[in-house]
C-alpha positions, 0 to 999 in steps of 0.5 A: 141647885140652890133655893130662892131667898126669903124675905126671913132669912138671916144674914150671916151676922145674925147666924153668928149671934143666934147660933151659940144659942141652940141646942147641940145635935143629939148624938142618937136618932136620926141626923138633920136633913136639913140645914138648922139655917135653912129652917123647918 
């Protein structure tokens, strides 16, 4: 099942551009539950 759109979410293209700019996943401690796309 998949999640409603929100008025601030990213199109791909915006993805592209911003994702080179966060940091790496740790490689210690717990992994994501979520997806970093889909926000906190």
């Amino acid at each position: 099942m998949g999640r409603s759109a929100y008025p601030s979410d990213l199109t791909n293209s915006e993805w592209e551009i911003i994702k080179p700019l966060l940091p790496e996943e740790k490689r210690r401690g717990r992994k994501r539950e979520i997806e970093r796309r889909r926000g906190s």
